[in-house]
C-alpha positions as CSV (number, residue, x, y, z in Angstrom):
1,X,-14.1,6.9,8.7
2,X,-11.2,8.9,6.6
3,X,-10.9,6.0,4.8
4,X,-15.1,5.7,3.4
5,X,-16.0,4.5,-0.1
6,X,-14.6,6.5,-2.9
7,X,-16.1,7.5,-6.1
8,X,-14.4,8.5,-9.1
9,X,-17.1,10.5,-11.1
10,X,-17.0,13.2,-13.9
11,X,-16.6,16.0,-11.4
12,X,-13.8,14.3,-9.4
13,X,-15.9,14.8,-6.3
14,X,-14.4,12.0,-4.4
15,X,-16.2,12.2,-1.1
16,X,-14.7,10.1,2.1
17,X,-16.2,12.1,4.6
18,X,-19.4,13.7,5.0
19,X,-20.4,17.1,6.8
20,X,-21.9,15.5,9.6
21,X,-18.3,14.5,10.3
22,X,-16.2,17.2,10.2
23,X,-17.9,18.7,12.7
24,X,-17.1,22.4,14.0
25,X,-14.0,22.3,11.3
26,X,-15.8,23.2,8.5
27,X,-17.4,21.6,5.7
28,X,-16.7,19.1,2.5
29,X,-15.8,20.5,-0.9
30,X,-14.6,17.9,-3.7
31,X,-13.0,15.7,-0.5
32,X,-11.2,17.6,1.3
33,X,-12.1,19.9,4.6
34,X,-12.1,24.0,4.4
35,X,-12.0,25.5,7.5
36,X,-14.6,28.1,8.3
37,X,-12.3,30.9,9.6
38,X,-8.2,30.9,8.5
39,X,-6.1,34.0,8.7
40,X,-5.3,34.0,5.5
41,X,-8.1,33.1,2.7
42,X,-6.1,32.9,-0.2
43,X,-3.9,30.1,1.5
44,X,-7.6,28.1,2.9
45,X,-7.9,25.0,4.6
46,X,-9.5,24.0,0.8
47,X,-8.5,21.7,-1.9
48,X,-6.3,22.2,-4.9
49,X,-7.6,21.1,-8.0
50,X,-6.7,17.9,-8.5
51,X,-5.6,17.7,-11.9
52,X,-1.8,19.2,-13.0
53,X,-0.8,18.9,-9.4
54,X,2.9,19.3,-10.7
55,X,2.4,22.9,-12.4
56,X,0.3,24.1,-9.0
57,X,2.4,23.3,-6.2
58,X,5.2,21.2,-7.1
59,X,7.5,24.8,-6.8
60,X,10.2,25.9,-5.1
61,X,9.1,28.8,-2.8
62,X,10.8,31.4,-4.8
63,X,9.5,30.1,-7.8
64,X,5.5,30.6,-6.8
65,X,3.5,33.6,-7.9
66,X,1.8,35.3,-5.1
67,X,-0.6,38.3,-4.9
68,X,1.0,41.7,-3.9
69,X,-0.7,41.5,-0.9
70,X,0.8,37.6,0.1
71,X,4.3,39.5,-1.3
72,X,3.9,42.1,1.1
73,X,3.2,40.0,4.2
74,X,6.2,37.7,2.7
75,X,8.9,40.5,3.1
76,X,7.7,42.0,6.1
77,X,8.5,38.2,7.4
78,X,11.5,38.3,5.7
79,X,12.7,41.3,7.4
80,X,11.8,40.0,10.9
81,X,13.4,37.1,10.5
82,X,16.6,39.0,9.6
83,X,16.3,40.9,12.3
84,X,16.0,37.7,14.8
85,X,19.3,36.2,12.9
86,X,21.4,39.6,13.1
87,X,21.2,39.2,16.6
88,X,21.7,35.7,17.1
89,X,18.4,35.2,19.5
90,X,16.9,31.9,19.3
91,X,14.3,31.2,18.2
92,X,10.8,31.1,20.2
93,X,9.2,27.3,19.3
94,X,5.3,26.4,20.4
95,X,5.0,22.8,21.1
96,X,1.4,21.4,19.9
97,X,0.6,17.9,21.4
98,X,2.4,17.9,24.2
99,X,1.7,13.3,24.7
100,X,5.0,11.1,24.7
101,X,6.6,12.1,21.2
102,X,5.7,15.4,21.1
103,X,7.8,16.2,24.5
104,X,10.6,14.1,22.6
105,X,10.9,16.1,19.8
106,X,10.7,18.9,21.8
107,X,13.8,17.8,23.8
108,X,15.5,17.3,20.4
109,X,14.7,21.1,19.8
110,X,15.8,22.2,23.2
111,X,19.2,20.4,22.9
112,X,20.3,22.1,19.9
113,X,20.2,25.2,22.0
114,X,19.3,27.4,19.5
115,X,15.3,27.1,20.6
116,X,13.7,28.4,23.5
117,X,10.6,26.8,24.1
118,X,7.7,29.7,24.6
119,X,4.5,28.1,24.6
120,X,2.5,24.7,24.9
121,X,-0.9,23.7,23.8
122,X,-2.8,20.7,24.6
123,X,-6.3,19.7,25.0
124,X,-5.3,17.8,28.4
125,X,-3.9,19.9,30.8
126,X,-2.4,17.3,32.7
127,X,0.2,17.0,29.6
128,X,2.1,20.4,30.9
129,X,3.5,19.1,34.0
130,X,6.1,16.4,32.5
131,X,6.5,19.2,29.3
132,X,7.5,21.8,31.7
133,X,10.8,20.4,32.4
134,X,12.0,21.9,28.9
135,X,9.9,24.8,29.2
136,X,9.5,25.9,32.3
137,X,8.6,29.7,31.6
138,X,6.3,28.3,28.7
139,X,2.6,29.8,28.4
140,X,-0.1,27.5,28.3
141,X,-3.0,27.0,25.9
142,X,-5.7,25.0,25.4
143,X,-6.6,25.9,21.5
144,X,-3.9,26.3,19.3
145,X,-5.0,29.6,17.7
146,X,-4.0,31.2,20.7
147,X,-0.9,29.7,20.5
148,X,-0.1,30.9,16.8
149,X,-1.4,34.2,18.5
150,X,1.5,34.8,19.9
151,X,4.4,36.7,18.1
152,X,7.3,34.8,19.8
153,X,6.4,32.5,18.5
154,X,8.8,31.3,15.4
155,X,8.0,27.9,15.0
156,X,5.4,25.4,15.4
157,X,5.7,22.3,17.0
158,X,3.0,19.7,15.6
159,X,2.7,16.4,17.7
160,X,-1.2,15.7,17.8
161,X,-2.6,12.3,16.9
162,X,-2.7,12.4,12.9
163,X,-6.4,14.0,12.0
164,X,-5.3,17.0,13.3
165,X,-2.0,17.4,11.6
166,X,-3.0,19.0,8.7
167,X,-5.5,21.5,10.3
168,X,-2.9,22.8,13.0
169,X,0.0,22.9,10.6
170,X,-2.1,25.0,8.1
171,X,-3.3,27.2,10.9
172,X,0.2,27.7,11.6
173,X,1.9,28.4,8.1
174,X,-1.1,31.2,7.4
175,X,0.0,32.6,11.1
176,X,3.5,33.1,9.0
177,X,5.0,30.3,11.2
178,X,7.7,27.5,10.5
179,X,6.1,24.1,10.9
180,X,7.9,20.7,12.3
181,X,4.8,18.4,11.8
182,X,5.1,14.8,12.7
183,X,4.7,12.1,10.2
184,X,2.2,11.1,8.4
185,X,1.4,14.4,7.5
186,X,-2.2,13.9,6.1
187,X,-5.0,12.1,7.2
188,X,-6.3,11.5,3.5
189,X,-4.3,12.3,0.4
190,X,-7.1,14.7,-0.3
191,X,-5.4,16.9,2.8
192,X,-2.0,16.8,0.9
193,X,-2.5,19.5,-1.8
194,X,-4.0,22.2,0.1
195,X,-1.1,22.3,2.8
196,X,1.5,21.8,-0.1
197,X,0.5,25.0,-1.7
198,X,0.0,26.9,2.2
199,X,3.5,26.4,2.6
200,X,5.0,27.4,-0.9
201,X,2.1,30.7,-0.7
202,X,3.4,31.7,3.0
203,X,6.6,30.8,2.0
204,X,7.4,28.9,5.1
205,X,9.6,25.9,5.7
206,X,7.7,22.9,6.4
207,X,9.4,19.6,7.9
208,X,7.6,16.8,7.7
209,X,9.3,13.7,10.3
210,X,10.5,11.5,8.7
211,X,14.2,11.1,10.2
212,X,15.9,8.6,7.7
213,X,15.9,12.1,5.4
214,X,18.7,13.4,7.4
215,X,20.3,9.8,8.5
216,X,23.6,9.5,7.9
217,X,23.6,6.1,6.4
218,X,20.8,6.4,4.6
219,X,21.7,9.0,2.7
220,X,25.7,7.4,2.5
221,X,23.9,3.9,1.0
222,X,21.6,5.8,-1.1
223,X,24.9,7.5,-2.5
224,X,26.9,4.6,-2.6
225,X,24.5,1.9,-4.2
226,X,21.6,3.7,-6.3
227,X,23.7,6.8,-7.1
228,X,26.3,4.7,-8.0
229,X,24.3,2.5,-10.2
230,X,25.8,-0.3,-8.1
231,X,22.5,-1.9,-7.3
232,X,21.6,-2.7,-10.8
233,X,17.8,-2.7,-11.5
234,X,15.8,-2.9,-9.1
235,X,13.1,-4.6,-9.2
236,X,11.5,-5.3,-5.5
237,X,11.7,-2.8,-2.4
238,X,10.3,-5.0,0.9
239,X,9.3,-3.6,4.1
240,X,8.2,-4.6,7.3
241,X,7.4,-3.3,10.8
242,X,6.5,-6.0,13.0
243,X,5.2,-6.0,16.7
244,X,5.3,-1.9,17.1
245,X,3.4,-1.4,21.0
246,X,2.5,1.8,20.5
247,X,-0.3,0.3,18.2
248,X,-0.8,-2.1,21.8
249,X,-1.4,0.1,24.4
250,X,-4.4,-0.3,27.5
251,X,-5.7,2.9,29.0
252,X,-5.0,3.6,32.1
253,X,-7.6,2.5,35.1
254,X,-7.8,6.6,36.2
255,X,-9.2,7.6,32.9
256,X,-12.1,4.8,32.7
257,X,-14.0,8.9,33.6
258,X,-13.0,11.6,31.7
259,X,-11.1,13.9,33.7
260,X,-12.7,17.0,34.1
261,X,-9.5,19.2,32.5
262,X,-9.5,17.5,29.1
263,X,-11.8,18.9,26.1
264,X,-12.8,16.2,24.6
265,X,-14.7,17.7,22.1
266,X,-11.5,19.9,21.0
267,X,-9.8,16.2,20.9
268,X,-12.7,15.3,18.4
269,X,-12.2,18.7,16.4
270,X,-13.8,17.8,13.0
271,X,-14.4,13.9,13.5
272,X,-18.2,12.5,14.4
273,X,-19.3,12.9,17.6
274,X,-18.8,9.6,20.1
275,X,-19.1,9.6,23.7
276,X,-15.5,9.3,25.7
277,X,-13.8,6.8,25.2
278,X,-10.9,6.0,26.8
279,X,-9.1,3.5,24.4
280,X,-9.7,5.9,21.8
281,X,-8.0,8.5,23.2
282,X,-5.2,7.0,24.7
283,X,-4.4,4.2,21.7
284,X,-6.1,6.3,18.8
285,X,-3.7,4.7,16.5
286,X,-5.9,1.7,16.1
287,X,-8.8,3.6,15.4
288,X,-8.9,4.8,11.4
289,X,-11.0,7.8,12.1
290,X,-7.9,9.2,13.7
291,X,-5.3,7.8,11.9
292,X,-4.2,5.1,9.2
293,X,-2.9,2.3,11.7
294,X,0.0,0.8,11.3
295,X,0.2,1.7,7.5
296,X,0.8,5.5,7.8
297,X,2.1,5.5,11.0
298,X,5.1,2.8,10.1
299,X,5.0,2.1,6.1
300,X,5.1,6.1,5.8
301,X,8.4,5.8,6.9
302,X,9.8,2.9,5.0
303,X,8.0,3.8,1.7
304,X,9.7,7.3,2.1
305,X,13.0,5.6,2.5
306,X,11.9,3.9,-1.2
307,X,11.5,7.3,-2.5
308,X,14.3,9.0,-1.2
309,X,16.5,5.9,-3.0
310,X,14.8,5.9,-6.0
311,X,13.8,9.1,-7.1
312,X,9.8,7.2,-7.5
313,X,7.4,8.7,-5.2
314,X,3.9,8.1,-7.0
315,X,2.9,4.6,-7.9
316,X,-0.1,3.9,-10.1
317,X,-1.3,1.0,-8.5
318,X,-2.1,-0.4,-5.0
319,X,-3.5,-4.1,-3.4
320,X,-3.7,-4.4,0.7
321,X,-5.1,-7.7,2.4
322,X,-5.2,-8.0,6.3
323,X,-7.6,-7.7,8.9
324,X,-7.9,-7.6,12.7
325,X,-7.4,-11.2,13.2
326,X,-6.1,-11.4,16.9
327,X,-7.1,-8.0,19.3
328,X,-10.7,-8.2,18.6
329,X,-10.7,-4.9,21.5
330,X,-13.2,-2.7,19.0
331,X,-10.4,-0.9,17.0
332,X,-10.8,-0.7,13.6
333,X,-7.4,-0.5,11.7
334,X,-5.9,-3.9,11.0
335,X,-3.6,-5.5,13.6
336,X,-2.0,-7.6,10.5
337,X,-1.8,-5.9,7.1
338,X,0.2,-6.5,3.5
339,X,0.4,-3.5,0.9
340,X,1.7,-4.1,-2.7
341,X,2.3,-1.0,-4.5
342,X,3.7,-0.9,-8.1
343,X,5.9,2.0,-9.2
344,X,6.3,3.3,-13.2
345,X,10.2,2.6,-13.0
346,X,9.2,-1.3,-13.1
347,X,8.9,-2.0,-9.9
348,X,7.3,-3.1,-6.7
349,X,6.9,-2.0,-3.6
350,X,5.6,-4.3,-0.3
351,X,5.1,-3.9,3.5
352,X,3.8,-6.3,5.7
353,X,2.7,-5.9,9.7
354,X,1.8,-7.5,12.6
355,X,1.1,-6.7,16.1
356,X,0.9,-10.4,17.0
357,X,3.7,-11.3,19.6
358,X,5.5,-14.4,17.2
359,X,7.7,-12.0,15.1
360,X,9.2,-8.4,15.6
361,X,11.8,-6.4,13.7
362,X,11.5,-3.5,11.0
363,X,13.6,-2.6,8.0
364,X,13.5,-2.2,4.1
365,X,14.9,-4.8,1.3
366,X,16.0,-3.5,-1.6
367,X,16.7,-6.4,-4.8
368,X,18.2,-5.6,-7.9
369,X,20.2,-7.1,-10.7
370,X,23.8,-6.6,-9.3
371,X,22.8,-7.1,-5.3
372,X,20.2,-7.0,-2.7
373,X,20.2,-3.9,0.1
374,X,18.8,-4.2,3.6
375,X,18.6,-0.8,5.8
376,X,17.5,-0.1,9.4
377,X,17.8,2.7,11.6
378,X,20.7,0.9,13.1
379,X,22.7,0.1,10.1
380,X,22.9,-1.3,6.5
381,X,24.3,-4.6,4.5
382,X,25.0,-4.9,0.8
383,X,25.1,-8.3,-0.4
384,X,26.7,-8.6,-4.4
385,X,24.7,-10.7,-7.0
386,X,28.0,-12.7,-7.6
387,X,28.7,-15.5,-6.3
388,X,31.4,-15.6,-3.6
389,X,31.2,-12.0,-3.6
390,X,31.6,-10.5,0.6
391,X,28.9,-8.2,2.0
392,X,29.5,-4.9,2.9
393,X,27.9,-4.2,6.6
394,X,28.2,-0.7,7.9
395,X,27.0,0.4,11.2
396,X,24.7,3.7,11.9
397,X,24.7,5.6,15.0
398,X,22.1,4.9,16.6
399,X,18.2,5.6,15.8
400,X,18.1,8.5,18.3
401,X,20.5,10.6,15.9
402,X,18.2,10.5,12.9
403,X,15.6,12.7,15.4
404,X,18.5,15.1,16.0
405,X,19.8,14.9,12.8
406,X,16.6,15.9,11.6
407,X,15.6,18.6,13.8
408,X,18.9,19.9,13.0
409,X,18.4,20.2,9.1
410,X,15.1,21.5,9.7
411,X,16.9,24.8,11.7
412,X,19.5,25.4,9.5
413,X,16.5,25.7,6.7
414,X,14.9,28.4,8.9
415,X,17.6,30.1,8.6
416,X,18.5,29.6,5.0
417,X,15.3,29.4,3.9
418,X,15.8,26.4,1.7
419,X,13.7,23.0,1.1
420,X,14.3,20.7,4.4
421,X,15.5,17.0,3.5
422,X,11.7,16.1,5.0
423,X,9.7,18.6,2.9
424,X,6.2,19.6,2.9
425,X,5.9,17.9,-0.7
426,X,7.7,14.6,0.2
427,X,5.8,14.3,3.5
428,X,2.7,14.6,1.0
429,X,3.6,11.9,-1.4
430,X,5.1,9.2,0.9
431,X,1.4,9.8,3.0
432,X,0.1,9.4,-0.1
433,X,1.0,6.3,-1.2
434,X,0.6,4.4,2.5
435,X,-3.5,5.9,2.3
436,X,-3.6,4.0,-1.3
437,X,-2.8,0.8,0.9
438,X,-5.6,1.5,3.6
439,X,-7.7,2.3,0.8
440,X,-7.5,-0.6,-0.7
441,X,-7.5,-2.3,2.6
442,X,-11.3,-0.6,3.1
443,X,-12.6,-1.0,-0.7
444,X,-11.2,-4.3,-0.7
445,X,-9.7,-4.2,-4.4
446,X,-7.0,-2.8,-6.2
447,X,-6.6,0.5,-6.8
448,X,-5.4,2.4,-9.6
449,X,-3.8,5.6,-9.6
450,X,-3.2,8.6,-12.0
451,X,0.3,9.7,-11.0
452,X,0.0,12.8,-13.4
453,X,-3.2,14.2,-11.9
454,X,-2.7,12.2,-8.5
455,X,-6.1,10.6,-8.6
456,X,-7.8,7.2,-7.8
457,X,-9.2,6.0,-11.5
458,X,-12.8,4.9,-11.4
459,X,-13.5,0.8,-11.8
């Protein structure tokens, strides 16, 4: 699993997955996963050193050196892309993952009407039928290279389940591609570094989605409450995500037998070979080879929401207790899970989860000296220290704007070529902190972390 037994030892070689797992991706070096083959070597599929993560990637594009060769290729982009925007074309977008929320987003995409959709690559054909409604003229692949091939191609799409994220969206930023990759954008933090720096070497814009980035109350609240100094200290940020179904769902009867157009193996790509399966396929989310659970795919999103307000995105120490207490239907990530993480501003930082049917909702709690701050994707309510004091409640609009709003900012960066609200680098560090959770979740202690060389301290 992603998620094996860490060491700390004098050559940081913290090793969570072995080559026997990676399979016909490549190969372990220090943790992390180098491809074999990668258009561009000098961005690989390979890890950053992981000490002064700051002074190696932490850069605004313009501000990272790059080889006259990498420059080259840089302005030659540069100059295409001008070309595309004197003429007002839109731009061509290949849509990767082409399941449930990958055709969403890529309905998002098609509203704005600046996007035509060129190409779509899944490892089940069967996905291109429902897909082809937004892209009817759209090419078909089955491996993303080809895909990336393709030099209509402006900007990738990245909707596969989570342990390909990384692979696909580095694949795509050597390929001198755009990337919208959904959240959370590693499998381990080990991945985070290495597509960090392929993003600021290609010079691409990389959007990582997490929506409440670009939601207009969340970033009205943020301003009116943290900027403001309103809240006072704060001391506790809560969050909870209770009864999500995606983390519920039965295969269908008709694929108890693979069907004969899906590549299972491609599914696989650099995980350990298991016969099909279908729960595994069609609910991978409960399955931590494939993903963290309900911790990446939910506390990603409210821990980012802690970031963005607080300006704190690396804590230095991490406690998770849960189990599978209730589906006992083989999966392997939690179905009920609490993560404490403590942040070097003085504070702490919780989520708790269940899947069992008693309780459902989702939002974030903020507490501080002068007032206490609750936030959904629906709306937000300020609540003063004092006594007698009113609450403020405003209303959002709706959760389906933060999508477009998202998508939105994430064009108007292709264009400008500035950092997206959802940055490669934020995606990174808000992944990173929900895998300290399932880490400590699997190692069953507490972890602490090194939030100047971003690493797990030995016992």
């Amino acid at each position: 699993m992603p998620y094996g037994p860490r060491r700390a030892t004098k050559g940081n070689e913290d090793a969570a997955a072995t080559p026997s797992e990676i399979g016909n991706l490549g190969r372990v070096f220090n943790g992390a996963v180098a491809a074999p083959k990668l258009r561009n070597p000098q961005i690989g599929y390979a890890p950053a050193p992981r000490w002064g993560l700051e002074s190696t990637y932490n850069l605004g594009m313009s501000e990272h050196a790059m080889s006259r060769r990498a420059l080259i290729g840089a302005a030659t982009t540069a100059l295409s892309y001008s070309r595309i925007y004197g003429a007002n074309q839109r731009l061509g977008l290949g849509l990767i993952g082409c399941g449930e929320r990958g055709r969403y987003d890529m309905s998002n995409f098609v509203k704005t009407g600046d996007v035509e959709v060129v190409a779509l690559c899944d490892v089940w054909a069967r996905q291109f039928e429902p897909a082809a409604k937004d892209a009817p003229s759209a090419r078909r692949f089955g491996h993303h290279p080809d895909l990336l091939a393709m030099k209509e191609v402006d900007i990738a799409l990245v909707a596969t389940p989570d342990h390909w994220h990384v692979p696909i969206a580095i694949d795509a930023l050597n390929a001198g591609k755009d990337v919208y990759v959904e959240k959370p954008l590693t499998l381990t933090p080990e991945e985070g570094p290495a597509v960090v720096k392929a993003a600021r070497v290609a010079n691409r814009i990389c959007q990582v989605g997490m929506q409440q980035r670009s939601g207009k109350h969340y970033l009205e609240a943020k301003a009116e409450y943290f900027d403001t100094g309103r809240m006072g200290k704060l001391t506790l940020a809560r969050t909870w995500w209770h009864g999500n179904g995606y983390h519920l769902r039965k295969a269908p009867d008709y694929l108890r037998e693979k069907p004969q157009d899906l590549d299972w193996a491609r599914y696989l790509g650099r995980l350990k070979w298991r016969d099909w399966d279908p729960q595994q396929y069609w609910n991978w989310r409960a399955y931590l080879d494939f993903g963290g659970g309900q911790v990446t795919d939910l506390f990603t999103h409210w821990i980012d929401v802690v970031h963005m307000f607080t300006g704190q995105d690396i804590p230095f120490a991490a406690v998770a207790l849960g189990g599978v207490y209730n589906y006992k239907d083989g999966r392997t990530a939690p179905d009920t899970i609490n993560v404490l993480l403590q942040y070097p501003a003085e504070f702490t930082a919780t989520f708790e989860a269940t899947l069992a049917p008693g309780i459902t909702g989702a939002a974030v709690e903020f507490a501080g000296t002068e007032g206490r701050l609750l936030i959904d994707r629906d709306h937000y309510e300020f609540h003063p220290a004092r006594k007698g004091a009113e609450a403020t409640v405003v209303k959002g609009r709706g959760a389906s704007t933060l999508d477009t709003d998202h998508v939105a900012n994430f064009l108007e960066c292709v264009r400008s070529r500035k950092l997206p609200n959802g940055d490669v680098l934020i995606g990174h560090r808000s992944a990173q902190a929900s895998h300290l959770g399932n880490i400590s979740y699997v190692e069953k202690r507490r972890l602490d972390f090194d939030p100047q060389r971003e690493e797990i301290l030995p016992f």
